[in-house]
C-alpha positions as CSV (number, residue, x, y, z in Angstrom):
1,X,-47.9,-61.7,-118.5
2,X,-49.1,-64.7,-117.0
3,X,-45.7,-66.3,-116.2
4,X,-45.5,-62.6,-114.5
5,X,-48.5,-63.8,-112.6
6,X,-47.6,-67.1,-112.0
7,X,-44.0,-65.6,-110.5
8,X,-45.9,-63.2,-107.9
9,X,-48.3,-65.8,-106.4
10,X,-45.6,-68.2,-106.1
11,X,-44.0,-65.3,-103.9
12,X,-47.0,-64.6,-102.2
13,X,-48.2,-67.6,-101.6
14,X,-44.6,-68.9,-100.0
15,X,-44.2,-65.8,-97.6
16,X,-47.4,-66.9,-96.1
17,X,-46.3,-70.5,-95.6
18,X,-43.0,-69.4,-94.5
19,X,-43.4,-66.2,-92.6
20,X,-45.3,-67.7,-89.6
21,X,-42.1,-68.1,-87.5
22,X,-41.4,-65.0,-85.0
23,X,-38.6,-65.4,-82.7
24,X,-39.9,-62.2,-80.5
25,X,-40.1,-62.8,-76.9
26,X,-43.6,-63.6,-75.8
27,X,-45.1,-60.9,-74.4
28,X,-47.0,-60.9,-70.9
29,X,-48.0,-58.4,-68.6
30,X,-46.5,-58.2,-65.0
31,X,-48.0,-57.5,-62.3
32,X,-48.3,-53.8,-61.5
33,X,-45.2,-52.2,-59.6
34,X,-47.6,-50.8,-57.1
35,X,-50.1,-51.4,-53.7
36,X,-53.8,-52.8,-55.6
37,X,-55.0,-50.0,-52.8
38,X,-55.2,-46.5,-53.2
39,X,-53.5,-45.5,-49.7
40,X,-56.4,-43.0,-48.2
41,X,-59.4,-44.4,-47.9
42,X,-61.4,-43.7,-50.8
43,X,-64.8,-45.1,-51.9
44,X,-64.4,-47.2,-55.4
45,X,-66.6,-46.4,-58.1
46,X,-67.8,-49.0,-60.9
47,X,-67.2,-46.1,-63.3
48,X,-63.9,-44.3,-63.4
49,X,-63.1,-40.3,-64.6
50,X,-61.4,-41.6,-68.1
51,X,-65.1,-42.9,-69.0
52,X,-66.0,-39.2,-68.8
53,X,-65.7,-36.7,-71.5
54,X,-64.6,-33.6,-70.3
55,X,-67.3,-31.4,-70.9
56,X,-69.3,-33.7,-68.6
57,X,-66.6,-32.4,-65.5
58,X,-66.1,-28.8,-66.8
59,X,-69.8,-27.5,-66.4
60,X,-69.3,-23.8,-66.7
61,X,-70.0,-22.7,-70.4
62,X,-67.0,-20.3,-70.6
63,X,-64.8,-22.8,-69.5
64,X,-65.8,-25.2,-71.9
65,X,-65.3,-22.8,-74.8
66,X,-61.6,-21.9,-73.8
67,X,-60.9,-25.9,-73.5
68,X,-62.4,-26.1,-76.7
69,X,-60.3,-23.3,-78.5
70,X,-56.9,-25.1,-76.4
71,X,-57.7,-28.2,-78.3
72,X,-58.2,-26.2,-81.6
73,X,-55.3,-24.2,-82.0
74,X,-52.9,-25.6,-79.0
75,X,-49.4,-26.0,-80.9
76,X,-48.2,-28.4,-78.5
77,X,-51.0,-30.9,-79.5
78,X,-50.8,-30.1,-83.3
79,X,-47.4,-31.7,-83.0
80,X,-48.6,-34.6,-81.0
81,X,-51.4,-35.1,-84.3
82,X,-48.7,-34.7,-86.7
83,X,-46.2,-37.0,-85.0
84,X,-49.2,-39.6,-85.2
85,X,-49.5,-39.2,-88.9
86,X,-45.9,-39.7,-89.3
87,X,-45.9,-43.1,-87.4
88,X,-49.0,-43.9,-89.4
89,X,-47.0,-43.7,-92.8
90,X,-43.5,-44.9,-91.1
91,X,-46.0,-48.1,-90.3
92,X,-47.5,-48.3,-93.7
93,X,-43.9,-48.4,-95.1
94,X,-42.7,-50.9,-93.4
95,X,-46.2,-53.1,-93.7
96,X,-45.2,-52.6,-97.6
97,X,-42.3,-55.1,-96.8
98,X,-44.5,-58.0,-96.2
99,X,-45.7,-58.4,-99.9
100,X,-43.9,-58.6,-103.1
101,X,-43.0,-55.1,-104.7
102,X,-44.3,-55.2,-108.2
103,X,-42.4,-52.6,-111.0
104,X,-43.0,-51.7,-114.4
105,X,-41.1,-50.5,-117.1
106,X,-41.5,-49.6,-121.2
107,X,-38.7,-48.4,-122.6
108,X,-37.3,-47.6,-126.7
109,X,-34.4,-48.0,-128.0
110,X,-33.2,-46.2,-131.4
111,X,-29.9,-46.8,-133.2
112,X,-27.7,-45.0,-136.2
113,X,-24.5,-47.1,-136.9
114,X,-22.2,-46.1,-139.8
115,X,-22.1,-49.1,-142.7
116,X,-20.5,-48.9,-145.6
117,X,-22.3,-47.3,-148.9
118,X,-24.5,-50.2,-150.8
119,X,-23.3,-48.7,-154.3
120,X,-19.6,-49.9,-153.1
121,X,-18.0,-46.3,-153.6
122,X,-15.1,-46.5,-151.6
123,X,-15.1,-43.4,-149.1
124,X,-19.2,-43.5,-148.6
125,X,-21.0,-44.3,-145.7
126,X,-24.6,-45.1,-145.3
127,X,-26.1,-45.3,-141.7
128,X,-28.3,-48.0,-140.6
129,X,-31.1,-47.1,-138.5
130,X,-33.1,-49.6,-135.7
131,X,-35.6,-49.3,-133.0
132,X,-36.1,-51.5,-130.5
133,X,-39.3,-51.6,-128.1
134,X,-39.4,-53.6,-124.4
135,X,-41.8,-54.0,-121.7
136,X,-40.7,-55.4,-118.4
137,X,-42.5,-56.3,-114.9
138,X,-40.8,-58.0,-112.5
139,X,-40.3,-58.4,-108.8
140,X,-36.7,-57.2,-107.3
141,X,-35.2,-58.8,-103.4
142,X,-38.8,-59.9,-102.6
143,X,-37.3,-61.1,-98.8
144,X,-38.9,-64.4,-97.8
145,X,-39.7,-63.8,-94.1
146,X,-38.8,-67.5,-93.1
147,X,-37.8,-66.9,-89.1
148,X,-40.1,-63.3,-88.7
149,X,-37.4,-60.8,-89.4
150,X,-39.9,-58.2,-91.4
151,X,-42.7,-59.1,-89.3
152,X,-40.7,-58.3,-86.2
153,X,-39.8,-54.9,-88.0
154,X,-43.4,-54.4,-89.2
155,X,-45.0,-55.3,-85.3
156,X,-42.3,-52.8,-83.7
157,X,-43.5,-50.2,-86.4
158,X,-47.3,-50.6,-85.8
159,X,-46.4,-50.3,-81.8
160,X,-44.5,-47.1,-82.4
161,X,-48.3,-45.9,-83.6
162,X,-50.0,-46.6,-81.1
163,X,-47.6,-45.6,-78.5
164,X,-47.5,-42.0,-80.6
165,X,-51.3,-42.2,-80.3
166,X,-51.3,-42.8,-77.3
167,X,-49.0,-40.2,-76.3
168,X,-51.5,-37.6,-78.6
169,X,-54.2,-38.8,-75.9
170,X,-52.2,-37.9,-72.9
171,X,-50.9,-34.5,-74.8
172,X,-54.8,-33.6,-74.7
173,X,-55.8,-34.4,-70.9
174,X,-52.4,-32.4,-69.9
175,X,-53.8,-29.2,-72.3
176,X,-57.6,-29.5,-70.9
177,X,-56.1,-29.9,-67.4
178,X,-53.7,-27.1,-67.4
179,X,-56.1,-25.0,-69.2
180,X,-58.7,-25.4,-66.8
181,X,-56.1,-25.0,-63.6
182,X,-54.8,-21.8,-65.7
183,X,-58.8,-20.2,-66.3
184,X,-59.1,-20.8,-62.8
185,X,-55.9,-19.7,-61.4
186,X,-57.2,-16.3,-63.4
187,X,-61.0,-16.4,-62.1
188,X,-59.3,-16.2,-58.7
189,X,-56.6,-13.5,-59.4
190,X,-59.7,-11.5,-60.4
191,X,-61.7,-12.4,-57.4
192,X,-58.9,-10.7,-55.3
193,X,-57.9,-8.4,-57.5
194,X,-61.8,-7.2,-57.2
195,X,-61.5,-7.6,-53.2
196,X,-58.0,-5.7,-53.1
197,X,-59.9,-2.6,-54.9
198,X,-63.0,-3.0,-52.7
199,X,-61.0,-3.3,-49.8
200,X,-59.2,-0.3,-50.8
201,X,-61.9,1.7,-51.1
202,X,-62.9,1.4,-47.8
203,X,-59.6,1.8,-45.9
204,X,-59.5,5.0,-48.3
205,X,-62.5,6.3,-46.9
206,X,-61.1,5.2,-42.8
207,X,-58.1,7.2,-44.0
208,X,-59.9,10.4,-45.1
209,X,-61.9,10.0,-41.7
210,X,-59.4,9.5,-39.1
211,X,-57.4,12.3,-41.1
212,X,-60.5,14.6,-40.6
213,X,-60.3,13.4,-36.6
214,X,-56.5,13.9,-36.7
215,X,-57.1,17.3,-37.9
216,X,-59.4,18.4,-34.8
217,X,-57.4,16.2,-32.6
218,X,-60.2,13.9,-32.1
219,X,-57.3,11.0,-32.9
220,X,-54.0,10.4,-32.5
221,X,-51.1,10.1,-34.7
222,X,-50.4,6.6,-34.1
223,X,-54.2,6.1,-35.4
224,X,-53.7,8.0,-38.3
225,X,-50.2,6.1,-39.3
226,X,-52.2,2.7,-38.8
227,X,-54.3,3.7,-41.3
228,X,-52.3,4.8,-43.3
229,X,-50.3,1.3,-43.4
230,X,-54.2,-0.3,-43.9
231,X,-54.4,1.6,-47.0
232,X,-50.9,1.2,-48.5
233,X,-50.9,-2.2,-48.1
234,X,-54.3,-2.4,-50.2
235,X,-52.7,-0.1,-52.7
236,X,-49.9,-2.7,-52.8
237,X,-52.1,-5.8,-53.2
238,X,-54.2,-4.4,-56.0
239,X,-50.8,-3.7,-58.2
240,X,-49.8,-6.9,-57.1
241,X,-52.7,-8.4,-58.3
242,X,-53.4,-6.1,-61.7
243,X,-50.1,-7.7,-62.6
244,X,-50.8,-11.4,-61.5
245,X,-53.7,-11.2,-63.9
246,X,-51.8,-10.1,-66.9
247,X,-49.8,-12.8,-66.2
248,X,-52.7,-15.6,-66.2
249,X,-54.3,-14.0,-68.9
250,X,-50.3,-14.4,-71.1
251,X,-50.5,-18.0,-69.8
252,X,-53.9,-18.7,-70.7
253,X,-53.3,-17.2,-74.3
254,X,-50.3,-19.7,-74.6
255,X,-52.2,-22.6,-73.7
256,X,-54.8,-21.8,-75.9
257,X,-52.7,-20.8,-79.0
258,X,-54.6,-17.9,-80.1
259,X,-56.3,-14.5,-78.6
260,X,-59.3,-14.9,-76.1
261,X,-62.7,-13.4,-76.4
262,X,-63.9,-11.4,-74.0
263,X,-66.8,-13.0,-73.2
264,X,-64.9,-16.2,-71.7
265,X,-62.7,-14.5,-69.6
266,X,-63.8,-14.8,-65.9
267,X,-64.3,-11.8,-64.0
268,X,-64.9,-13.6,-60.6
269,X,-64.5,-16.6,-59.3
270,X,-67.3,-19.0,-60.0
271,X,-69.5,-21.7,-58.3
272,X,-69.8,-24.9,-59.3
273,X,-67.6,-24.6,-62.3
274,X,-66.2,-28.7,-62.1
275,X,-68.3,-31.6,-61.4
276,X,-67.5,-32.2,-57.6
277,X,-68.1,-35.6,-57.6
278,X,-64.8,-37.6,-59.7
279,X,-65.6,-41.4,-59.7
280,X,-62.6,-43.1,-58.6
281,X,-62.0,-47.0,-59.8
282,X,-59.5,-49.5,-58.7
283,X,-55.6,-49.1,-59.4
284,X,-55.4,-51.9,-61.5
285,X,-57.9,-50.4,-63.9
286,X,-57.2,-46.8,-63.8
287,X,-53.8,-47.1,-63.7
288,X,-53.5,-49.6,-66.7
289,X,-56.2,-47.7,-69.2
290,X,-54.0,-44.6,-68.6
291,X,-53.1,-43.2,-71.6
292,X,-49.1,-42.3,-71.0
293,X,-48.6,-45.9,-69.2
294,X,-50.4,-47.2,-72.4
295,X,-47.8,-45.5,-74.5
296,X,-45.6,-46.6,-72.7
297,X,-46.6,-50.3,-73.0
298,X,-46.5,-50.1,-76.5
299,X,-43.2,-48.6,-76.5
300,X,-41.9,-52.2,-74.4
301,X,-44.0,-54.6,-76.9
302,X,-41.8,-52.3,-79.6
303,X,-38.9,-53.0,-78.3
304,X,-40.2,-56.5,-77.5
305,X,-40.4,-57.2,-81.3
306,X,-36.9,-55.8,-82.0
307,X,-35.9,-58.5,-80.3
308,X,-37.6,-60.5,-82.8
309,X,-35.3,-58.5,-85.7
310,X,-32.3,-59.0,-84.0
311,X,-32.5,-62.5,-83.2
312,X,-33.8,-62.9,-87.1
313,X,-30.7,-62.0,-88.2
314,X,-28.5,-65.0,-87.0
315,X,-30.2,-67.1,-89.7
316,X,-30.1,-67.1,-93.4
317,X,-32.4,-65.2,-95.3
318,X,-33.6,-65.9,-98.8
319,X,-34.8,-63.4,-101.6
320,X,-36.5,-63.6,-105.2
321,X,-35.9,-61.8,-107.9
322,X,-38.1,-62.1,-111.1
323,X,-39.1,-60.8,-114.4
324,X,-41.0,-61.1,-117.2
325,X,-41.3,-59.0,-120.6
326,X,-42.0,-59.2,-124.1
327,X,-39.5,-56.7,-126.7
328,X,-40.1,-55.7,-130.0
329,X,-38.9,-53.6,-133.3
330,X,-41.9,-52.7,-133.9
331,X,-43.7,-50.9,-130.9
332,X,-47.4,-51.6,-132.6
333,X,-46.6,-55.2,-132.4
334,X,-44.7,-54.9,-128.9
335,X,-47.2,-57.5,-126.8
336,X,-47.7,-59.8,-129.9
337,X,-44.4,-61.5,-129.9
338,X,-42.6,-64.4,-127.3
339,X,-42.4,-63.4,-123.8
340,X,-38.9,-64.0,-121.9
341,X,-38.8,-64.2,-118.0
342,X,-36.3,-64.8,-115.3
343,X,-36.4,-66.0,-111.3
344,X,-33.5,-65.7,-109.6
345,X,-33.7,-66.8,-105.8
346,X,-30.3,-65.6,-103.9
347,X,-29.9,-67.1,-100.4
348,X,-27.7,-65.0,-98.0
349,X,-25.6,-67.3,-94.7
350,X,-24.0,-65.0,-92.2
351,X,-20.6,-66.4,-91.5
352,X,-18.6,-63.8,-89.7
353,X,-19.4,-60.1,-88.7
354,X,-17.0,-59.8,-86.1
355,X,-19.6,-59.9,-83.5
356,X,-22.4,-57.5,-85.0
357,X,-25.3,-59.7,-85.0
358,X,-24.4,-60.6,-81.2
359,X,-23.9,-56.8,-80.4
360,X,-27.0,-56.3,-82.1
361,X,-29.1,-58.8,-80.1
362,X,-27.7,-57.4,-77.1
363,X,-28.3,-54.1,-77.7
364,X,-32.5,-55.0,-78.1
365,X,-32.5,-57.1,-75.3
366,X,-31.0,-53.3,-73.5
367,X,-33.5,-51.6,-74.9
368,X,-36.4,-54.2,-73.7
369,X,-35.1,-53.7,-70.6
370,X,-35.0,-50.1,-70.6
371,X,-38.5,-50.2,-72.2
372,X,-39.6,-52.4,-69.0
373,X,-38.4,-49.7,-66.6
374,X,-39.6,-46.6,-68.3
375,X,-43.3,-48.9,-68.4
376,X,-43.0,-49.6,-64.8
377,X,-41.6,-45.9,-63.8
378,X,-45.5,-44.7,-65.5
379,X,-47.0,-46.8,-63.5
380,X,-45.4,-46.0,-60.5
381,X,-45.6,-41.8,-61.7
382,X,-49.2,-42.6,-62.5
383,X,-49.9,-44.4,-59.3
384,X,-48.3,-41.0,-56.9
385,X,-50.1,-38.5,-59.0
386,X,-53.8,-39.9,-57.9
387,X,-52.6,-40.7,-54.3
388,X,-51.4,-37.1,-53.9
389,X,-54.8,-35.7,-55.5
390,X,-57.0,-38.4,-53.2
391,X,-55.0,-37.1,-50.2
392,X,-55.6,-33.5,-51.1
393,X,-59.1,-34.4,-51.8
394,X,-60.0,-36.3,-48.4
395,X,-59.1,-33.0,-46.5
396,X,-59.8,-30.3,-48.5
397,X,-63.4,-29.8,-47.7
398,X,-62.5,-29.3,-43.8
399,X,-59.8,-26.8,-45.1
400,X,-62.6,-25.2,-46.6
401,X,-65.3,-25.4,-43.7
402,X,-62.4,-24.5,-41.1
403,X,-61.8,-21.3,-43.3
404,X,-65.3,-20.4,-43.7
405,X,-65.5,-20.6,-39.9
406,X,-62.5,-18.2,-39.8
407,X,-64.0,-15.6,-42.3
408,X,-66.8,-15.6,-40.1
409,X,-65.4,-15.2,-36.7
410,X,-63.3,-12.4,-38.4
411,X,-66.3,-10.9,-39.6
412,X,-67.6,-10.6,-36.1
413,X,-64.3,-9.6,-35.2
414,X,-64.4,-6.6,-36.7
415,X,-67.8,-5.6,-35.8
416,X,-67.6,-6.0,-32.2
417,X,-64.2,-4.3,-32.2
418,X,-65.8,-1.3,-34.2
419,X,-68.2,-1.0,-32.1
420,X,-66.0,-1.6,-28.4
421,X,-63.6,0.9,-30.3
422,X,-66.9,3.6,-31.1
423,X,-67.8,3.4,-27.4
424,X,-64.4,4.2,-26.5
425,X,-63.6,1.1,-25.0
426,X,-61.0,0.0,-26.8
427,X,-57.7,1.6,-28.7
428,X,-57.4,2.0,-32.3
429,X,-55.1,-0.8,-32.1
430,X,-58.1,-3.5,-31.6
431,X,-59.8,-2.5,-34.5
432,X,-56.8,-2.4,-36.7
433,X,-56.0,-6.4,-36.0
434,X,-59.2,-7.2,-37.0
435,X,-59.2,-5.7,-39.9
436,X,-56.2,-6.8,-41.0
437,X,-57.5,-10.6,-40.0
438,X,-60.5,-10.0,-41.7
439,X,-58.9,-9.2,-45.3
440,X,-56.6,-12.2,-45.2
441,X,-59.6,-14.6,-44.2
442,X,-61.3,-13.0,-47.3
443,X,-58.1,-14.0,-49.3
444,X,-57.6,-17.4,-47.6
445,X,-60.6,-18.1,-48.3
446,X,-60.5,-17.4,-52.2
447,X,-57.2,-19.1,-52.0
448,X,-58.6,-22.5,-50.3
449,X,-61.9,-22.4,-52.9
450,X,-59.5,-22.6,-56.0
451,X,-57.3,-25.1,-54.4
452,X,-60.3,-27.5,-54.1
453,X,-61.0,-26.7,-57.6
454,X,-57.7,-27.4,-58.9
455,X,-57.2,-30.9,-57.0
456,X,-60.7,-31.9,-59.0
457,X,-59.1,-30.8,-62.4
458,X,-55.5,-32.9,-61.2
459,X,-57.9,-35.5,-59.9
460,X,-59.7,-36.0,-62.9
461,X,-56.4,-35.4,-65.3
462,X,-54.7,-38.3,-62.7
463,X,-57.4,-40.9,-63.3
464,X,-56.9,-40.4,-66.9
465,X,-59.6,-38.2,-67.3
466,X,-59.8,-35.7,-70.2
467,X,-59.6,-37.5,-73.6
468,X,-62.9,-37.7,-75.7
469,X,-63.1,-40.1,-78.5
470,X,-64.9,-36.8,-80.2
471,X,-62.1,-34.4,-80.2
C-alpha cells in the first residue's frame, strides 16, 4: 500500500505543478451596448427594485399568498430548479477530472486441472485443485493537465451552473410578474363585471319606466328603442365580462399550478395593492445585476473557456497509469506477502487529424462569438424593457388624473341632462349620450387604474426585481 500511496501523490502533486497553464482567452467585460442614460427623465435612486424582495412591492395580503402558491407549485419553475441540479452534478463530474481516480479490486481465483493418477494406473485421472487470492488498487488514464485542457472543460462546466442558476432566478421574477399582472388583470374583470350588472340594473329599471310611459303615450318609440339598446348593450357587456373572468381565473390557475382558494381571489379591484414608489438605479447597475443578462454572461465566459479546450488540444497530453497489489493462495494470508506495482506514463502527439483540431478551435471561437451577441442582445432586450415601463410610467398618472376628470364631468353630464330632459327641455336623445359617456368613463377609468398597476409590476420585473434570496 504505500508504494500505492507514494504513486497517487506523485500524481497529485504533479497536476498541481503542471496544470497552471490555461490557454482560455482572457476574459473582460465590454462596455455596455447601450446609452449610460435612461431616455425619459427619471430620478436615480441609490437603491434599485432587484434589492427588494417581492413581498415588500406586492402589499395586498391576497396577492402575496397567490405569488406564494405560483412559486410553490409553478411547473415552469420546478424545471428551472431541476435543470439547476442537473448542471450542479454535470459540474461535479467534470470537477472529478481534476484529481486522480482511485479503484479497488479483490478478486479469487479457483482451479481443477486433470493430472494423471499418483498410483500410476494407466487410464486414471486425479484433478488438482488451487486458489488463488489478489488485491489490486491502482490509478487508470489519470490526464496530466499540462496546457489547461480539463480545467478549461471543468470552468465551462461550473459557468453552465451558474448561467442555469441564473436563468432559475429570472424564471421566478417572470412567474411573480405575470402572476401579479394575471391577479390583477382578474380584480379588474371583476370590477366591470360588478359595474356591467350594476349598470344593468339601472337601465333595466329606465326600461321598465319609459315602457310604462310608452304604454300611456307619455314617450315615444324612439325613447323606448334607445333604451332598449342602453339595456342590451349592458346585458352584452356582463356576458362578455362573466366569460373574461373565467378566462383570468384558467390563466391564474395555470400560473399557479394548482386550484385557488377562495379567499384570494379578488372580487374588486383594489387600492394600493403595489408599492407605488419603484426605485430606479443607473443602467450600468441595473442592467448588469440582471439576472437573464447574468446568465447570459456566464453562458460567453463558458464558451470563453471552450476556447481554452479546443486550443488544449493542439498539444500533447500525457496520462498515468498505476497499480499496486499484493496476491495470494491463501486468502487469510493475502496482505502478508510481497507487494507488486506498476506506473505506466503514455504520452499522446497529434500528428494529423485531417483538420479536426483546427475545425474544432474554430467552431469555439463561433460559438464565443455567438455567446458575445446573445450577451449583448440581453443587454440591449433588458435596456428597452425598462425604457418602455419608465415611459409608460412618466405619463401614466396624467392618464389617470385626465380620466378622473372625465368620469367626473360625465357624471355631471348626466345629471344636468336628467334634469334639462325632466323639465322637458331637452329630447330623450341628450340624456341617452350621456349615459352612454358616463358607463365608458366608469370603464376607462377601471381600465387606466390597472394599466398603472401593471407598468409597476413590468417596472419592477424590468429592473430585475422579483427574486428573493428566501424563496
Amino acid at each position: 500500500m504505500t508504494s500505492l500511496v507514494k504513486l497517487t501523490l506523485m500524481g497529485a502533486a504533479s497536476a498541481v505543478v503542471l496544470s497552471a497553464c490555461s490557454l482560455a482567452p482572457h476574459y473582460e467585460r465590454g462596455v455596455l451596448p447601450t446609452s449610460q442614460a435612461w431616455p425619459v427623465a427619471t430620478e436615480i435612486s441609490a437603491q434599485s427594485a432587484d434589492s427588494l424582495g417581492w413581498r415588500e412591492v406586492f402589499l395586498d395580503p391576497r396577492l402575496q399568498k397567490t405569488i406564494e402558491l405560483a412559486l410553490d407549485y409553478n411547473r415552469d419553475l420546478r424545471v428551472a430548479v431541476l435543470n439547476v441540479e442537473q448542471a450542479r452534478a454535470q459540474y461535479r463530474i467534470q470537477r472529478s477530472a481534476l484529481v486522480p481516480n482511485l479503484d479497488g479490486t479483490i478478486s479469487a481465483t479457483k482451479t481443477e486441472a486433470p493430472v494423471p493418477a499418483a498410483n500410476g494406473v494407466d487410464g486414471e485421472i486425479d484433478f488438482a485443485k488451487s486458489e488463488n487470492f489478489s488485491a489490486n488498487f491502482g490509478v487508470t488514464a489519470y490526464e496530466l493537465d499540462l496546457f489547461g485542457r480539463v480545467r478549461s472543460l471543468n470552468q465551462a462546466a461550473l459557468n453552465d451552473f451558474f448561467s442555469r442558476e441564473e436563468n432559475r432566478k429570472a424564471v421566478q421574477i417572470s412567474i411573480v410578474a405575470a402572476t401579479a399582472q394575471a391577479w390583477l388583470g382578474l380584480a379588474a374583470d371583476q370590477e366591470l363585471l360588478s359595474l356591467s350588472r350594476q349598470t344593468l340594473q339601472t337601465r333595466e329599471e329606465g326600461l321598465s319606466l319609459t315602457q310604462r310611459r310608452f304604454d300611456v303615450g307619455a314617450a315615444s318609440q324612439l325613447e323606448l328603442s334607445q333604451q332598449t339598446i342602453l339595456a342590451e348593450q349592458a346585458r352584452n357587456d356582463v356576458a362578455t365580462y362573466e366569460a373574461l373572468v373565467q378566462q383570468d381565473l384558467n390563466a391564474l390557475r395555470l400560473l399557479v399550478g394548482t386550484e385557488l382558494p377562495i379567499n384570494i381571489i379578488p372580487r374588486a379591484f383594489p387600492e394600493n395593492a403595489i408599492l407605488s414608489a419603484i426605485p430606479v438605479g443607473v443602467p450600468s447597475e441595473v442592467l448588469l445585476n440582471r439576472p437573464d443578462v447574468m446568465a447570459a454572461e456566464y453562458n460567453l465566459k463558458g464558451r470563453n473557456a471552450n476556447i481554452g479546450a479546443a486550443r488544449a488540444a493542439f498539444f500533447p497530453s500525457i496520462s498515468l497509469t498505476g497499480s499496486a497489489g499484493y496476491s495470494s493462495t491463501d486468502f487469510d494470508q493475502l496482505f502478508d506477502g510481497g507487494s507488486t506495482w506498476t506506473f505506466r506514463p503514455s504520452i499522446n502527439i497529434p500528428i494529423f487529424d485531417a483538420g479536426a483540431r483546427i475545425a474544432g478551435a474554430q467552431s469555439a471561437v463561433a460559438g464565443r462569438d455567438i455567446a458575445l451577441a446573445q450577451y449583448e442582445r440581453s443587454i440591449q432586450t433588458a435596456f428597452r424593457e425598462v425604457s418602455d415601463a419608465l415611459a409608460v410610467r412618466s405619463t401614466i398618472d396624467r392618464r389617470l388624473a385626465a380620466q378622473t376628470s372625465v368620469l367626473g364631468a360625465a357624471q355631471s353630464t348626466v345629471d344636468l341632462s336628467q334634469a334639462r330632459f325632466d323639465a322637458g327641455i331637452d329630447s330623450y336623445l341628450s340624456l341617452y349620450d350621456a349615459q352612454r359617456t358616463y358607463y365608458t368613463a366608469q370603464q376607462g377609468l377601471i381600465n387606466t387604474r390597472l394599466l398603472r398597476e401593471i407598468n409597476l409590476v413590468s417596472l419592477y420585473s424590468a429592473l430585475g426585481g422579483g427574486f428573493d434570496a428566501a424563496e
